[in-house]
C-alpha positions in Angstrom: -4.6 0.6 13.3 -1.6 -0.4 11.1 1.7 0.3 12.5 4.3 0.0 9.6 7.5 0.0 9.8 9.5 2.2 7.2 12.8 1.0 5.5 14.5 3.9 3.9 17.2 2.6 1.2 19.6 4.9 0.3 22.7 3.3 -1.8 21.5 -0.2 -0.9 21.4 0.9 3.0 19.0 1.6 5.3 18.8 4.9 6.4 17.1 7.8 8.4 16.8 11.0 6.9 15.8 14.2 9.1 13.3 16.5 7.4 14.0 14.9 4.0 17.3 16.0 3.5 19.3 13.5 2.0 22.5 15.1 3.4 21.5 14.8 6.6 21.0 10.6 6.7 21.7 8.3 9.6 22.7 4.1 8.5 20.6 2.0 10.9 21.9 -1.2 8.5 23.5 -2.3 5.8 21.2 -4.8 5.4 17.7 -3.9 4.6 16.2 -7.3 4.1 17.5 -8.6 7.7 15.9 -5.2 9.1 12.2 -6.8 7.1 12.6 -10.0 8.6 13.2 -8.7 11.9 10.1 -6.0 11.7 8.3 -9.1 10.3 8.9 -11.0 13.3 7.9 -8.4 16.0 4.6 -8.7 14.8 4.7 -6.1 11.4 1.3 -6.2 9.1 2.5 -4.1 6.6 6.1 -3.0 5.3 6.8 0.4 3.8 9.5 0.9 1.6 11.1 4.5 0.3 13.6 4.6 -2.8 15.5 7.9 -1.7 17.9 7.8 -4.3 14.9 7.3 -6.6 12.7 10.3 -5.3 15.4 12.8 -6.3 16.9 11.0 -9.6 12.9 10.2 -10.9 13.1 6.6 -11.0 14.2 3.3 -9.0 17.9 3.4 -7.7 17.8 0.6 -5.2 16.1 -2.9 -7.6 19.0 -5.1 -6.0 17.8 -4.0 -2.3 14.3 -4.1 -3.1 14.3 -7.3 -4.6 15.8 -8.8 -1.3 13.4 -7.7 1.1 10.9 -8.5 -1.3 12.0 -12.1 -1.3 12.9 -11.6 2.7 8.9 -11.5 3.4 8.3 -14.0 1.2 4.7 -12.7 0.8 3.9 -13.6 4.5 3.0 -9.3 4.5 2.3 -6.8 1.8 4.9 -4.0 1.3 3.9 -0.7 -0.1 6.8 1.4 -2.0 7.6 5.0 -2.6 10.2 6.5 -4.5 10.8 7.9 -8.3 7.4 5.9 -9.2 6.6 8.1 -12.3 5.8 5.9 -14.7 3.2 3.0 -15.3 6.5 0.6 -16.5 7.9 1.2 -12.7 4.3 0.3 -11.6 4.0 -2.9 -13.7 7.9 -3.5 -12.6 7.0 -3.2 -8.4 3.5 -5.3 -9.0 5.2 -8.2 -10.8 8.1 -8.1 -8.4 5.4 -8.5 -5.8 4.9 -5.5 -3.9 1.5 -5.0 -3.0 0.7 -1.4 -3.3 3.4 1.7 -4.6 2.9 5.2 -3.9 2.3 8.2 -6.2 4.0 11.2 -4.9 6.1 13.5 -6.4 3.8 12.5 -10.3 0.4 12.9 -8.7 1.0 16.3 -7.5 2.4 17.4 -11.3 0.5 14.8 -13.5 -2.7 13.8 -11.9 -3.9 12.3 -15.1 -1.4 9.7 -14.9 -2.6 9.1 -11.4 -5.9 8.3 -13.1 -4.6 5.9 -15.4 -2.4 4.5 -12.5 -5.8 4.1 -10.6 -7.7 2.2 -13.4 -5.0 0.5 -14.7 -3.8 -0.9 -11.1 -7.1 -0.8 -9.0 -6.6 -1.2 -5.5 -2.8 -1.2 -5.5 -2.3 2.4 -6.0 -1.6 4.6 -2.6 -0.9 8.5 -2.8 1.9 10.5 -0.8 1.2 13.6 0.2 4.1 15.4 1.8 3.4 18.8 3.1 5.2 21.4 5.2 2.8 24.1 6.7 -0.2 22.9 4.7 1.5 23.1 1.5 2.9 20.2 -0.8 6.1 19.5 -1.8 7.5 17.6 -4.7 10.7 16.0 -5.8 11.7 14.3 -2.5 10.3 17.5 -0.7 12.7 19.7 -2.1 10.1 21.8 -3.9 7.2 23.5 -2.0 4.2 23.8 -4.4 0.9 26.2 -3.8 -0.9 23.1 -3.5 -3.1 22.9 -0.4 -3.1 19.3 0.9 -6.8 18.9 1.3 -8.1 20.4 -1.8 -5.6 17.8 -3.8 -6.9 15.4 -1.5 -10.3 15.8 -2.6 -9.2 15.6 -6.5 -7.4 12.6 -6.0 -10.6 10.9 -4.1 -12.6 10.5 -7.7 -10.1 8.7 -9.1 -10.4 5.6 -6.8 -6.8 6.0 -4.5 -6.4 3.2 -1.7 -5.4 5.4 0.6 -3.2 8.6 1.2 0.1 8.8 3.2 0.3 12.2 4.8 3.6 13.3 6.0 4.2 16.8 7.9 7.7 17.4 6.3 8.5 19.4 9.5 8.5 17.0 12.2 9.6 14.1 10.2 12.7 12.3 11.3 12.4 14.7 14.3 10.6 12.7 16.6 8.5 15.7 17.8 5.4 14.1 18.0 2.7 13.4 15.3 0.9 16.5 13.8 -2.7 14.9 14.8 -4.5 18.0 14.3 -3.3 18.1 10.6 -3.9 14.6 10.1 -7.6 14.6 11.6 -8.4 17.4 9.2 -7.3 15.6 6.1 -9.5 12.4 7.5 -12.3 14.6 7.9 -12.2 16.1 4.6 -12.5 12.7 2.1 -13.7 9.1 2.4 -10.7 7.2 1.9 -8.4 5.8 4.8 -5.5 8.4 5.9 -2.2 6.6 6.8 -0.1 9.5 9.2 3.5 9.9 9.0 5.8 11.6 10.7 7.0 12.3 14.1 6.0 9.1 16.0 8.3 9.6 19.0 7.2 7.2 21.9 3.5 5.1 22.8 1.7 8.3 23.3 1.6 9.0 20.2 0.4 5.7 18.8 -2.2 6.1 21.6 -3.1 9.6 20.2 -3.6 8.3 16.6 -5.6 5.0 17.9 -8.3 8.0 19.9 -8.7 9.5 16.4 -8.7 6.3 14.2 -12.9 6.3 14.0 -11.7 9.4 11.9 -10.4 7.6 9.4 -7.3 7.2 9.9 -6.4 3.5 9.6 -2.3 3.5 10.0 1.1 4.7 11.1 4.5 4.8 9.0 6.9 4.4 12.2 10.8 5.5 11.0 13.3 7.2 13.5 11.1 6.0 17.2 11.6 2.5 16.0 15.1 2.9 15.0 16.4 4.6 17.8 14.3 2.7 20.0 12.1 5.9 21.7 9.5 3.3 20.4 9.3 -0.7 20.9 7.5 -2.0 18.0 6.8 -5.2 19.1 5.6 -3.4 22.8 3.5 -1.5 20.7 2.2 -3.9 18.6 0.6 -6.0 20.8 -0.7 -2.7 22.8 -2.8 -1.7 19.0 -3.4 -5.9 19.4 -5.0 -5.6 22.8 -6.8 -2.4 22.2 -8.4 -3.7 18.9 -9.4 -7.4 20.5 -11.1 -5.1 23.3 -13.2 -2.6 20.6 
């Protein structure tokens, strides 16, 4: 089970947002690349990065933040980005830089044939976000709700050889109202590929929820909010996913 860590960046800052509003943001630190290095150092296998000001404009808004934390891992971990990706430029851009996989939101949902291209193009590096809010999907840094149901897209997107899918319930996110496992477990069940949940992690209990239900196929956890406000320890966590694995 992957426990990531998120790192919002809003105006070069890293920042919180409770049910997507970008209105409604809390600064944890105005320095993202110190808050990588220290996420690195509790133990982190994975970073995940979110361009706020780039899901709403369309494309990236935060290259000089980016950049940093990019060179703050220094390739010890493999960060995944999110964020105005619309393009196959801003792919190329994020792969050279040396991300390691960027996520197709906001584009997938409205152009799925340039998820298709994204997928052949960039094999393996391509990750899809699906954000829904009472099983249906929303767009354009969640302000839009479409008619979308999350699973059927799901399945579309399957064919086209996606690494994984980030699945975010839109209504507990930032709210720390526990994960929406149910949901989650129903997406798993529904296509091969690995589920990554987000949204809601409030304290261990859900991390132990989500570990009970990983056989499902859901191989990971964006953490945001818990690990900022410190509901959950990420390293105390950590090794607990550590232990549990070593002892499976």
């Amino acid at each position: 089970m992957l426990l990531i860590p998120a790192i919002d960046l809003k105006d070069g800052r890293c920042v919180r947002l409770r049910q997507g509003e970008l209105h409604d943001a809390t600064v944890f630190s105005d320095d993202p690349s110190a808050m990588a290095i220290q996420w690195l150092e509790q133990g982190a296998q994975r970073l995940h990065l979110v361009d706020l000001n780039g899901a709403f404009a369309g494309k990236p808004k935060n290259a000089a933040a980016i950049s940093s934390i990019i060179k703050a891992v220094n390739d010890e971990i493999p960060v995944q980005i999110g964020g105005g990706i619309r393009d196959m430029e801003t792919i190329e851009h994020y792969l050279d830089l040396g991300v390691e996989y960027v996520i197709i939101g906001t584009a997938a949902v409205k152009d799925p044939a340039f998820l298709q291209d994204a997928c052949t193009a960039f094999a393996g590096h391509v990750i899809v976000g699906l954000d829904a809010k009472d099983g249906k999907v929303a767009t354009d840094g969640w302000s839009k709700i479409t008619k979308h149901e999350v699973i059927s897209l799901a399945q579309r997107f399957e064919d086209f050889g996606v690494e994984s899918i980030i699945y975010t319930d839109i209504g507990r996110d930032g709210m720390l109202s526990g994960v929406n496992i149910e949901a989650t477990v129903r997406l798993a069940q529904a296509v091969n590929i690995p589920i990554i949940a987000s949204g809601g992690v409030t304290n261990l209990d859900d991390i132990k929820a989500l570990l009970e239900v990983e056989p499902e196929g859901v191989e990971g956890v964006i953490l945001g909010r818990s690990i900022y406000e410190g509901t959950l320890n990420f390293e105390q966590a950590q090794a607990f996913v550590d232990e549990h694995e070593e002892s499976n």
